[in-house]
C-alpha positions in Angstrom: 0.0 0.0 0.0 1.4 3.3 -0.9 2.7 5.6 1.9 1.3 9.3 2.1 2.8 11.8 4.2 0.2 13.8 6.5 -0.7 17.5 7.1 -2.1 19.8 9.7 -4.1 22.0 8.1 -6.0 25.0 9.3 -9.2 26.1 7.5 -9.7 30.0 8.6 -12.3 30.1 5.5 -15.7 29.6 6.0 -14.9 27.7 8.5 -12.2 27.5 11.5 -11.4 24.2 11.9 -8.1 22.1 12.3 -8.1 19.3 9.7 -5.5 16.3 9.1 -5.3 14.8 5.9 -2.9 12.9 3.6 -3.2 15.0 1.0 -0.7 18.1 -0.6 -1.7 21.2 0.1 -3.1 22.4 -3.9 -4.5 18.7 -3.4 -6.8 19.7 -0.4 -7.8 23.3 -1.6 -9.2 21.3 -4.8 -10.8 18.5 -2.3 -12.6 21.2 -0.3 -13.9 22.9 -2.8 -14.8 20.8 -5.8 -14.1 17.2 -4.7 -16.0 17.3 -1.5 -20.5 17.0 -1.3 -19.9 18.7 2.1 -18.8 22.3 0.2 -20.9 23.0 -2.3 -19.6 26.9 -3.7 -17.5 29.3 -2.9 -13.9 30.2 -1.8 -11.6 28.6 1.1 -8.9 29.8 2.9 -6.5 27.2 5.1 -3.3 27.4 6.5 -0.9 24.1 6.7 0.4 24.0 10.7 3.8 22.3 11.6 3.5 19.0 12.2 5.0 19.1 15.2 2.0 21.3 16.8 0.7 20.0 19.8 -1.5 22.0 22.2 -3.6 20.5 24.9 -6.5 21.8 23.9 -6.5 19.3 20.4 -6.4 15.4 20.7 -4.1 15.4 17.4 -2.1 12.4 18.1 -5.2 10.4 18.2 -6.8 12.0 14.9 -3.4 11.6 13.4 -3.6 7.4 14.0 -6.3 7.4 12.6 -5.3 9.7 9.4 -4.4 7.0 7.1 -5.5 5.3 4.0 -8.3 4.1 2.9 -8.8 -0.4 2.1 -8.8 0.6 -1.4 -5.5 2.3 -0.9 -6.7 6.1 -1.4 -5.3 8.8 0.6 -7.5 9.6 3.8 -8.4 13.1 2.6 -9.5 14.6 5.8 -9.7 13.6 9.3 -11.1 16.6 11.1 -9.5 17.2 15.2 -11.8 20.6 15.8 -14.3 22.8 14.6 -14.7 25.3 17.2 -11.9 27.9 19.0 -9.5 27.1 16.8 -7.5 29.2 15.8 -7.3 30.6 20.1 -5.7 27.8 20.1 -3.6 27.8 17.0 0.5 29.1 18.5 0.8 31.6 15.3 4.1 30.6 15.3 3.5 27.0 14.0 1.7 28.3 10.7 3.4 27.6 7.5 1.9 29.0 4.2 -1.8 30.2 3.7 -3.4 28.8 0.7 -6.3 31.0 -1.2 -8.4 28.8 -3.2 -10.8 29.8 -6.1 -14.4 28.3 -6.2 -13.1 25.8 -8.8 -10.1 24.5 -6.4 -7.0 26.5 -8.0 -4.5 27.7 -4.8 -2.7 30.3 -4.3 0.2 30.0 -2.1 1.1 33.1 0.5 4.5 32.8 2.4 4.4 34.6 5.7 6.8 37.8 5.4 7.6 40.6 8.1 5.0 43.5 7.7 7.7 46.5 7.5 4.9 49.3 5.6 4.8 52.5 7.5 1.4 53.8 7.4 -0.6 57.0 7.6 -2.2 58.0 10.7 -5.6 58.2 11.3 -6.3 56.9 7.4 -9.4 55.4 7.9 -9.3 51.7 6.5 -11.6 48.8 6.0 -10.9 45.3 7.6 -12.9 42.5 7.1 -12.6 40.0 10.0 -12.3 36.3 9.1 -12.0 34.6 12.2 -13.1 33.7 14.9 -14.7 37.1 14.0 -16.8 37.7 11.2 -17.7 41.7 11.3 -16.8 44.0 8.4 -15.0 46.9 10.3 -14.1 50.4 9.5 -11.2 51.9 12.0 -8.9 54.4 12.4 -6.3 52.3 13.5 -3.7 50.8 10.9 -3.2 46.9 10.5 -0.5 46.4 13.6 -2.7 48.7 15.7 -6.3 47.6 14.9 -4.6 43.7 15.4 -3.1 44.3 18.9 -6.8 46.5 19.3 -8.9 43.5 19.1 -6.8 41.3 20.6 -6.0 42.8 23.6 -7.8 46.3 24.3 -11.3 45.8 23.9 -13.9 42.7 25.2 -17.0 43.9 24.0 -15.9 43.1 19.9 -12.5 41.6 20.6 -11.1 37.9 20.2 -7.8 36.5 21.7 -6.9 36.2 18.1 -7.9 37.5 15.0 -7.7 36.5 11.1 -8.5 39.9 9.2 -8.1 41.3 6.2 -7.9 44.8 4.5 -10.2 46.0 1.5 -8.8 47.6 -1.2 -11.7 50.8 -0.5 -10.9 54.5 -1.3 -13.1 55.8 1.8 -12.5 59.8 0.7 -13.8 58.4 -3.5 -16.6 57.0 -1.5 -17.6 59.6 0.2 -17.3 62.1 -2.3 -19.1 60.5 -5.3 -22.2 59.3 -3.4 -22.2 63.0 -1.4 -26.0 64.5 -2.6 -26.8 60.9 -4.1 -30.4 59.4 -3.8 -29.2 56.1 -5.1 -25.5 55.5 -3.6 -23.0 52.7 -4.9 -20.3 50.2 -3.1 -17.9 48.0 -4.3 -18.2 45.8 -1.2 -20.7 43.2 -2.0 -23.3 42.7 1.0 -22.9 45.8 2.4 -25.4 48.6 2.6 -24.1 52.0 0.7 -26.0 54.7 2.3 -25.6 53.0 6.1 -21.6 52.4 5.1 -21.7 56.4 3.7 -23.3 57.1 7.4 -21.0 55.3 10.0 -17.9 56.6 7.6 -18.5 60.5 7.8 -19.2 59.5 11.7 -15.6 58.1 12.0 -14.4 60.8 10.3 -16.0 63.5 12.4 -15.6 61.7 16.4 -11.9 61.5 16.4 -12.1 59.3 20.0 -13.5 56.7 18.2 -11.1 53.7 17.0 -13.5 51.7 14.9 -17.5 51.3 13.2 -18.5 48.4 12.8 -20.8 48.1 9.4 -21.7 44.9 9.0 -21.9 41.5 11.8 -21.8 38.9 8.9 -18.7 38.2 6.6 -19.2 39.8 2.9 -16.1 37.9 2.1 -18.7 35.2 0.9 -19.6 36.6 -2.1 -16.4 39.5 -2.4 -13.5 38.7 -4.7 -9.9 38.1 -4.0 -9.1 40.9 -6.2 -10.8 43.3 -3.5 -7.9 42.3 -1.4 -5.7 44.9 0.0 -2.1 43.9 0.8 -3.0 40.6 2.0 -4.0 38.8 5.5 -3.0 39.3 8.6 -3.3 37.3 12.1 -2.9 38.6 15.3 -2.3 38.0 18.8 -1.9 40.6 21.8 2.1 40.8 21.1 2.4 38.8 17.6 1.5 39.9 14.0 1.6 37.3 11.3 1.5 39.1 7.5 0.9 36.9 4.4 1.2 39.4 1.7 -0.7 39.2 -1.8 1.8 39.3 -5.2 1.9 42.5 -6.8 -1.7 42.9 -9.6 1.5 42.4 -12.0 2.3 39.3 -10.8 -1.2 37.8 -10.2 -1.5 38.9 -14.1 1.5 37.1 -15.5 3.2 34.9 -13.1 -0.2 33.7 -11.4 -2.2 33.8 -14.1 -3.8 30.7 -14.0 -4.9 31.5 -10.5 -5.6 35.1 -10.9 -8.2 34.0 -14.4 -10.2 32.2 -12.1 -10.7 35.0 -9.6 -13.8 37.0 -9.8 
């Protein structure tokens, strides 16, 4: 029987959940999302975790037992160890590469990289929390700062970790071409463009206040990779973890058969 080497893999994307399987990486972003009648549609975001992992909290040495193949002599393509407060659990430093995978199972693969930027103050950005998190957040704060915010300096919408992105979303554009406008337009999908045009001039004028939240459920559902800023960050109280997204030159030519597939 052929020997397949296992993985720890954890799904931030629509789910949070820590997964083992004996399949490559590309392998299980193309299992989750077109060879699997468990996911039907849509996008999925995982990270692969060291192998060597352990936390209390998971039973993985059991899951991993019992992570092998099938009679038949198939891979065992996933073995699932938890589905709930994972990624509290996750030690960010374990995390390998984060995977972005198209709703017909092409992966894109994102190496973890120190987030040098220097950023404007007070620019007011929009984050769209993955997980454990789901809200759609406008803040003040820049990506280090807004991280260490909802991690450690506020209970009422914080997390002990946090999976976030940032939307590529010219707030001063906004504002300006729906000012006087009866019918008003945003390029975030699910999101409501005369309450977002509201709580963004409010930001804007109450300088004490760090974030607005817009919206309580993820419109990364049905939003495009392409309206990715910079990439993904996670984030604990004293850790920042930045997988940045190629340049649009290289998602055009040198990931081009990932980038076509992206809507």
């Amino acid at each position: 029987m052929a020997e397949y080497e296992k993985h720890l893999y954890m799904i931030v994307f629509p789910i949070n959940a820590l997964v083992a399987s004996q399949l490559k990486p590309q392998e299980f972003g193309e299992h989750y999302t077109i060879g699997s009648t468990k996911h039907y549609k849509g996008k999925v975001i995982f990270a692969e975790v060291d192998l060597k992992f352990r936390d209390p909290y998971f039973d993985i040495d059991h899951y991993l037992s019992l992570t092998v193949p099938h009679p038949n002599g198939k891979p065992k393509k996933t073995k699932f160890i938890s589905s709930y407060a994972v990624l509290e659990h996750i030690d960010l430093k374990s995390l390998k590469n984060l995977y972005l995978v198209t709703a017909n199972g092409k992966s894109l693969e994102l190496t973890p990289k120190p987030y040098t930027a220097i950023n404007e103050p007070g620019l007011v950005r929009i984050y769209q929390e993955i997980t454990p998190l789901t809200n759609l957040v406008a803040s003040t704060l820049d990506q280090r700062s807004f991280g260490k915010y909802i991690t450690s300096e506020t209970k009422s919408k914080g997390a002990p970790k946090i999976c976030f992105t940032q939307y590529d979303f010219n707030v001063a554009e906004f504002i300006e071409q729906n000012k006087n406008r009866e019918i008003m337009y945003s390029s975030i999908p699910e999101s409501h463009p005369a309450r977002l045009y509201d709580y963004l001039l409010e930001l804007k004028a109450d300088l004490s206040k760090k974030t607005k939240t817009i919206s309580l459920s993820s419109t990364l559902v049905e939003a495009s990779f392409s309206l990715i800023k910079h990439g993904f960050w996670l984030a604990a109280p004293d850790e920042l973890l930045f997988y940045p997204l190629p340049s649009r030159n290289e998602l055009e030519n040198k990931y081009y058969d990932w980038w076509r597939f992206v809507r």
